[in-house]
N, C-alpha and C positions, 0 to 999 in steps of 0.2 A: 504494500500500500504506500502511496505516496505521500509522506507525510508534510511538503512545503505548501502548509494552506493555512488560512485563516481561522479562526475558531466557528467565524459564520458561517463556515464552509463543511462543518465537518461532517453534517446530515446533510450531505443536497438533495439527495431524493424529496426532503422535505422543502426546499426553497424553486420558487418560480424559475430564479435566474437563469441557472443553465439548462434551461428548459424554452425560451423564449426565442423568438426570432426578430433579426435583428437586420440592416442593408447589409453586414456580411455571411453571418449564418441565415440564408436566406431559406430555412427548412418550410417554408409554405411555397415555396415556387413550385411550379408542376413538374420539374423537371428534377428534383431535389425527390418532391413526394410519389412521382412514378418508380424514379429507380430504387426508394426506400421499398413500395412495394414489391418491385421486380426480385426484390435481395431477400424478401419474407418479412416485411415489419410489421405484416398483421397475421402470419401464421408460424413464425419460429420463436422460440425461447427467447427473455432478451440477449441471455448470454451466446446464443447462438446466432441470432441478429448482428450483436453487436460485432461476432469475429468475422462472420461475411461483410459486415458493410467497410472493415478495415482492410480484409483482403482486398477487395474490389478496388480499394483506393488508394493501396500501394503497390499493386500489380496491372492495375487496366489505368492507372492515371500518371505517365510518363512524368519524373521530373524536370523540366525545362533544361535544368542542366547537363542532363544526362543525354540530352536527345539532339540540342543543341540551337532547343527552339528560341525563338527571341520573344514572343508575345508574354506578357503579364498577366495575370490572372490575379485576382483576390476575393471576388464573389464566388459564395460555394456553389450557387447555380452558372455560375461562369463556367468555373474551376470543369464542372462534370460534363457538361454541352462542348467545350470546348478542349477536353482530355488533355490539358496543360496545367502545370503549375508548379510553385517551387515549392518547398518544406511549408512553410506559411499557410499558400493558396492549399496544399491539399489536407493541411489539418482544419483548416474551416471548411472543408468540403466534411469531413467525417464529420465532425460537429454534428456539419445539418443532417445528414444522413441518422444520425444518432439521435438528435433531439427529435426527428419528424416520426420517430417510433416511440417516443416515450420516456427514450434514454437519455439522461441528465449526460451533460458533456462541458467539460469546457479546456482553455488553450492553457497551455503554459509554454516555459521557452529557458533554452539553457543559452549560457555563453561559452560560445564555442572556437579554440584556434581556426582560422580559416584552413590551413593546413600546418605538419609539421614545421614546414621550414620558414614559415610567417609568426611571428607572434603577435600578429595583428587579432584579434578577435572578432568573430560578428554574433548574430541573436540566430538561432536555430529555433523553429516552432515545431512543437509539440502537442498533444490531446493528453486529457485525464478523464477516463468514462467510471462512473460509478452506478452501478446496478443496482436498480430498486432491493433495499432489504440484506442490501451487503455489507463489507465493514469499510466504506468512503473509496477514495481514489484510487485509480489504476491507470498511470499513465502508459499510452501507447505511441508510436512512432509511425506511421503511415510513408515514412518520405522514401524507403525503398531504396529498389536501384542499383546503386556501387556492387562489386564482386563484396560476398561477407557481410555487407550493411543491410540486407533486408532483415530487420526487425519480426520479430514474431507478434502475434499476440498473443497475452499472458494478463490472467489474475492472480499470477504467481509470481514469482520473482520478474524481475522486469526484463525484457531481452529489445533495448533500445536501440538505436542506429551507431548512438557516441556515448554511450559511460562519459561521462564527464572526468576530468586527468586534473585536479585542485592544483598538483601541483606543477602545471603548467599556466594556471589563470583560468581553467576553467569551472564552471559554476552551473548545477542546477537553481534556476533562477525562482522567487518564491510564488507562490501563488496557483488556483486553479482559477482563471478568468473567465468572469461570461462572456467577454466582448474582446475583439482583438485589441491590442496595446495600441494605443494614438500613435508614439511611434515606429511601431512597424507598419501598421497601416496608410501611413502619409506616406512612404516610402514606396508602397505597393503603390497606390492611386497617382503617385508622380512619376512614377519611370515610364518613360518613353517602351523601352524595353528592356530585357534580360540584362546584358551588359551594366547599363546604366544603373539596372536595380542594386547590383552588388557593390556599387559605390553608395549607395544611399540605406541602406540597410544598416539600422544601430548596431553599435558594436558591444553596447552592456545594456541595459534597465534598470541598474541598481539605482534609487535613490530619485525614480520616476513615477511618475503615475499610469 
């Protein structure tokens, strides 16, 4: 279980928030509510719901990086019509997937080296799904991809994309959020394209809103 959350956080099955739709978890769009349908979100378990609609979204939703797309994605009805998006764009795609069943969801995000040989850092997004009547968060990693980085999903021990390395500067970052962070989201809604986004993309959260 994840335990970097707030104390109002610690029942969410009980709170509206991560339940809600929002211009980025857009889990009312038809295209958001058909394919929650097509995945079973009104005939499978939630816990069996919830690992198809992660499959689907780190294996049928390329990451931009990976592929070499340039277009930007940050609506989760975007993100899945248009099968692009980076770490960010496809954990607000699961979100809505997740909330449009019933499934409380929300983002969080670690800091992460961009690579070994940079010590530069940027913000990696991430999901925390917690199952009605269970004991709180489980974050998952949907962004896939890399030889080695496809993440599993698990209510068990965590099997993420990056373990976080502290003692290199990096950090699982606090919080299960209902809403994406202001700024990753300026970043997403400003870039031109791909390229550009990775200069604009924060490089920590700490000490933000």
């Amino acid at each position: 279980m994840f335990s970097g959350m707030s104390s109002s956080t610690a029942h969410p099955w009980t709170s509206p928030d991560h339940l809600r739709a929002d211009e980025v978890v857009d889990h009312h769009h038809p295209a958001v509510r058909d394919l929650a349908a097509t995945l079973g979100a009104d005939r499978l378990p939630s816990h069996e719901y919830a690992e198809a609609a992660f499959t689907y979204v780190r294996d049928r939703i390329p990451h931009s990086d990976d592929v070499g797309d340039p277009r930007v994605t940050w609506r989760a009805s975007d993100v899945l019509t248009r099968s692009t998006g980076i770490c960010h764009a496809k954990a607000h795609a699961l979100a809505a997937l997740l909330r449009a069943a019933g499934v409380p969801a929300g983002l969080c995000y670690q800091r992460l080296r961009r690579t070994d040989e940079d010590p530069s850092t940027v913000v990696h997004g991430l999901i925390a799904v917690a199952l009605p009547g269970g004991d709180g968060w489980h974050r998952q990693d949907p962004r896939g991809g890399e030889p080695g980085r496809a993440a599993r999903f698990s209510l068990a021990a965590e099997h993420l994309a990056w373990p976080v390395r502290p003692e290199l500067g990096e950090a699982d970052l606090p919080g299960v959020h209902a809403a994406a962070h202001p700024r990753v989201l300026t970043a997403l809604r400003s870039a031109r394209h791909r390229e550009e986004l990775g200069t604009l993309l924060p490089a920590d959260l700490t000490g933000t809103s």
